[in-house]
N, C-alpha and C positions, 0 to 999 in steps of 0.2 A: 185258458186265456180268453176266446173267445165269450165265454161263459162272463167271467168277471165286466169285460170291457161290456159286451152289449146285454146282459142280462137275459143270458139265451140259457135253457138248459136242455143240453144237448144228450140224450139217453142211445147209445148204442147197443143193441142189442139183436144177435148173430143169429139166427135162424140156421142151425146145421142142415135140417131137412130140407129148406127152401134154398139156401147156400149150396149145398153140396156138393154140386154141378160146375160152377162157378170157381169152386177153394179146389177143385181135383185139379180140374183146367188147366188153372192156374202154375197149379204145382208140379203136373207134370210138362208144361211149357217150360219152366225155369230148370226143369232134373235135366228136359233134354238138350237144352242151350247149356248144361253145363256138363256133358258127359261129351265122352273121350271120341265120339267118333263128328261129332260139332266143334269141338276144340282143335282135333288136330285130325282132319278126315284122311290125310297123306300117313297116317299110319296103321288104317283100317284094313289096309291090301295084306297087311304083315301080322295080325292078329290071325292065331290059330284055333281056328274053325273045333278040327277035333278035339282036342285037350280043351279048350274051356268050354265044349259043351254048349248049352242054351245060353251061357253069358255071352253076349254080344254087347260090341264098345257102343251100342249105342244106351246101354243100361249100365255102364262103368262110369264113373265121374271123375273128371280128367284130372281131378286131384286126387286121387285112390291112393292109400298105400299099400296096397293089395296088392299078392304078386297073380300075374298070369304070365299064359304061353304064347310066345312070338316064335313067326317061322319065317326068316329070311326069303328070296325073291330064289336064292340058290338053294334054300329046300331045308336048310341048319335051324334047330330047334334052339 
């Protein structure tokens, strides 16, 4: 649009290697505003440690259909 109306020709062209820094950033700012322990941080206390391992809610995404393991406040898996 721009292009037509003012007679601009506008060439975008991404630079991976100059970018790079920038598009990680980026993306991992958005993974972690959208994962489970940013979403709903009142249920990170109940997230079981043992059984999942190195997966922490803060690397789940609060929309997951993925099952893991919750351990009640009274110890019930």
């Amino acid at each position: 649009m721009l292009n037509r109306r003012y007679g601009l020709r506008l060439t975008v062209r991404p630079d991976i290697r100059r970018d790079s820094q920038k598009i990680m950033s980026s993306y991992l700012s958005r993974r972690k505003e959208a994962s489970l322990a940013a979403q709903a941080p009142n249920l990170t206390d109940q997230w079981h440690k043992m059984r999942n391992g190195s997966i922490t809610p803060g690397l789940v995404a609060a929309t997951s259909s993925k099952k893991f393991w919750w351990m009640c406040e009274k110890g019930h898996e």
